[in-house]
DRENLO-444793 format. One record per residue (C-alpha): residue in three letters; y, z, x. Coordinates in steps of 0.02 Angstrom, whole numbers, plus 50000, padded with zeros to 5 digits. Layout:
# residues N
- res | yy | zz | xx
- Ala | Y | Z | X
...
***
This chain:
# residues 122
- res | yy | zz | xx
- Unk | 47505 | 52573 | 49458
- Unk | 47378 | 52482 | 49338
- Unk | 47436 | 52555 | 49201
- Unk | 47610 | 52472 | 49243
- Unk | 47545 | 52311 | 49242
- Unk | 47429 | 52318 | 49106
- Unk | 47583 | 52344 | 49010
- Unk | 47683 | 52213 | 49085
- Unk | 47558 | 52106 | 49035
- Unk | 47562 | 52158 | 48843
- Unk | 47746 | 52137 | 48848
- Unk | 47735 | 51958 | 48918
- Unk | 47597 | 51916 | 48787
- Unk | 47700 | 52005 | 48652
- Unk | 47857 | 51897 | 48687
- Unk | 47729 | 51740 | 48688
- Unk | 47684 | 51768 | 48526
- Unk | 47865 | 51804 | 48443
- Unk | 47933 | 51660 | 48538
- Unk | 47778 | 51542 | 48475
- Unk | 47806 | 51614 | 48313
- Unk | 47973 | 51558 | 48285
- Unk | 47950 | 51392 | 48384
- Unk | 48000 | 51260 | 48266
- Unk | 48109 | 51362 | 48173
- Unk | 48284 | 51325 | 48108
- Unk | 48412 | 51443 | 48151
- Unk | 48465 | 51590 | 48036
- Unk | 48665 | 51523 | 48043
- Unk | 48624 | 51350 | 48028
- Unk | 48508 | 51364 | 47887
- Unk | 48634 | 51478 | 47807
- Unk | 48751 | 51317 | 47847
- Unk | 48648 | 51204 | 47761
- Unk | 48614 | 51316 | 47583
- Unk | 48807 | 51330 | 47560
- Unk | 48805 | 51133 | 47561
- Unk | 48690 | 51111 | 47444
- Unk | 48520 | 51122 | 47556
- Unk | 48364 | 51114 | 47448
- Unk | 48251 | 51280 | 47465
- Unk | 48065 | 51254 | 47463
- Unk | 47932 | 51369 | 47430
- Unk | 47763 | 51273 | 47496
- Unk | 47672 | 51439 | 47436
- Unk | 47526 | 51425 | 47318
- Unk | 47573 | 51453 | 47125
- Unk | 47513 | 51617 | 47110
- Unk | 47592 | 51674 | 47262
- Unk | 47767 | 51589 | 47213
- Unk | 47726 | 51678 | 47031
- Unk | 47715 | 51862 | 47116
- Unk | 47885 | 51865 | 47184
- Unk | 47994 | 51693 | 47222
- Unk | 48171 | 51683 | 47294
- Unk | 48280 | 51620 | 47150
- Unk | 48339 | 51471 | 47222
- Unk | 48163 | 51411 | 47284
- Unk | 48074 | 51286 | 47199
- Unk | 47887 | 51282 | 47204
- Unk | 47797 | 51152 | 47289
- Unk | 47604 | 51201 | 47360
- Unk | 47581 | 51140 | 47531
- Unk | 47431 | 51041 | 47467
- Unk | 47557 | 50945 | 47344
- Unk | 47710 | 50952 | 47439
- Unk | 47689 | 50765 | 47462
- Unk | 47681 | 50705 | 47306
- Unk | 47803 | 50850 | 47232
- Unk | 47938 | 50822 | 47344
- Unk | 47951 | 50619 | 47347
- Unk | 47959 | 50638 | 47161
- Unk | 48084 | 50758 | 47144
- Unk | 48202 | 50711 | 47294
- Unk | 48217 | 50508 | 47316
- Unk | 48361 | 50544 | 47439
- Unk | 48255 | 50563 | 47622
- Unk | 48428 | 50618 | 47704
- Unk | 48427 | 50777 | 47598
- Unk | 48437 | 50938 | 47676
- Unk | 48241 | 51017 | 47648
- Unk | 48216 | 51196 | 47694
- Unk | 48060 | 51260 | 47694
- Unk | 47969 | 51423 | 47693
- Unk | 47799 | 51502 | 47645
- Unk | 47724 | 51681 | 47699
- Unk | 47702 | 51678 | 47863
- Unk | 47809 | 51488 | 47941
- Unk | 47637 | 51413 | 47969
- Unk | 47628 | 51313 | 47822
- Unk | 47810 | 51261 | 47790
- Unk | 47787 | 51208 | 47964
- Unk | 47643 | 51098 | 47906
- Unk | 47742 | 51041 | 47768
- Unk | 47883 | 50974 | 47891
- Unk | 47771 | 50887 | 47967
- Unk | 47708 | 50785 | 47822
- Unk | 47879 | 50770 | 47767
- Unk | 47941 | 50707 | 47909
- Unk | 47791 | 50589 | 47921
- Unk | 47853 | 50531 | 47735
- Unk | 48019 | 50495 | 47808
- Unk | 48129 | 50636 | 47769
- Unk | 48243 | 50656 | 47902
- Unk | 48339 | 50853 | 47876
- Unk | 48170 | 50943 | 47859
- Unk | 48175 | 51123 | 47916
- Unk | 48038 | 51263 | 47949
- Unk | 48135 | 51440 | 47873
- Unk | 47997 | 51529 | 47935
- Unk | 47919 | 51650 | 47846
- Unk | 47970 | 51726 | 47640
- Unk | 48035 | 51890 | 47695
- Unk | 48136 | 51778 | 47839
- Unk | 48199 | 51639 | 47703
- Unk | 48244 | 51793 | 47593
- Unk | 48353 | 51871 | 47721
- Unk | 48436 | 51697 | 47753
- Unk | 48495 | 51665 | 47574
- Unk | 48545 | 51843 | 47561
- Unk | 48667 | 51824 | 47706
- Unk | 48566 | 51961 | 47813
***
């Protein structure tokens, strides 16, 4: 019988952590939505990660720059920002200081191999 709910309780910590995960995430559809109309990918990775394997699209913009690298390269603060780095937590921080910037359409993607998926249509 304790074996049952020792594993009940590593299921319901399990789904904890995949649901905390991909808190704050955009969907996979509506992101989708968003490249096809011209959505702005962002990779807040450091250089020598984005260097060592990038998604085409992406453009490189370092979580510790991101707010100075994106104000100068998109003056529009309605634009469509999607955001990704290895793992979701840092694109997450990113939408935070993005938002705090003023962007309004600023998205977590989540994590590279997630973002990658997304913009392959997977």
């Amino acid at each position: 019988m304790s074996s049952w709910v020792a594993f009940i309780i590593v299921l319901v910590l399990a789904l904890a952590y995949m649901f905390m995960k991909r808190s704050g995430q955009i969907s996979s559809k509506e992101a989708a939505e968003y490249l096809r109309s011209g959505a702005m990918l962002i990779d807040v990775r450091s250089v020598n990660e984005f260097d060592s394997g990038h998604i085409l699209q992406a453009y490189n913009m370092p979580l510790d720059r991101v707010d100075v690298l994106v104000p100068s390269a998109v003056k529009d603060k309605n634009k469509v920002l999607l955001l990704h780095c290895s793992t979701g937590v840092r694109s997450g921080l990113a939408k935070k200081k993005l938002e705090e910037l003023g962007y309004k359409n600023v998205f977590n993607l989540g994590s590279y191999e997630r973002a990658g998926k997304i913009v392959m249509g997977r």
